[in-house]
N, C-alpha and C positions, 0 to 999 in steps of 0.2 A: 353446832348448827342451830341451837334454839337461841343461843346467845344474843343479843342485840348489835345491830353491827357499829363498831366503832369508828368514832368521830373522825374524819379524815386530819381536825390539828392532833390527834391523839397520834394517830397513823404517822405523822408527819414529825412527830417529837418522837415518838420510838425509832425511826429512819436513822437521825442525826445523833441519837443516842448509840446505835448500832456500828455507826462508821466511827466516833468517837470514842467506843471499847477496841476494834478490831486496832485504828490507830495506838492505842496503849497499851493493847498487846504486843503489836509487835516491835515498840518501844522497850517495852521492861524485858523482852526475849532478846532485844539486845545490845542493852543493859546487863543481865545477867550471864551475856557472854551466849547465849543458847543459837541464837541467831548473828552469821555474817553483818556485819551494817551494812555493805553492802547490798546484801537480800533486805535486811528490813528496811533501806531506804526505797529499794524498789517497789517493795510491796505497800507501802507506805505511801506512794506518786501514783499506786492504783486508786487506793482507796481515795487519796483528793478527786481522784478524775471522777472516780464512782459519784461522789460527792456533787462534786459540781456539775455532774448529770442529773442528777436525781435533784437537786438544789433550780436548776432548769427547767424542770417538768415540772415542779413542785404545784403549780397551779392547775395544773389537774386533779390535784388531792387537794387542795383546799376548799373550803365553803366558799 
């Protein structure tokens, strides 16, 4: 709370940073056999969409 609030490009590079780990999680889960491809490609078609929502609004977080 006493923090300073951070920059909306910081906010916006954490964002794509975030969809770009969940992305290669559920690549190397299956890769390593853990996950269906099946499942990880759907989950995977989420997160673009997420992506490309959030990549859409983006100019509300920007300066």
């Amino acid at each position: 709370m006493n923090l300073p609030k951070p920059s909306n490009s910081a906010i916006y590079q954490l964002f794509l940073r975030a969809f770009h780990a969940e992305y290669e999680f559920f690549q190397q889960a299956m890769l390593s056999g853990e996950l269906p491809a099946e499942i990880a490609e759907q989950l995977q078609q989420h997160i673009v969409y997420d992506e490309m929502a959030y990549l859409q609004k983006r100019s509300s977080f920007m300066d």
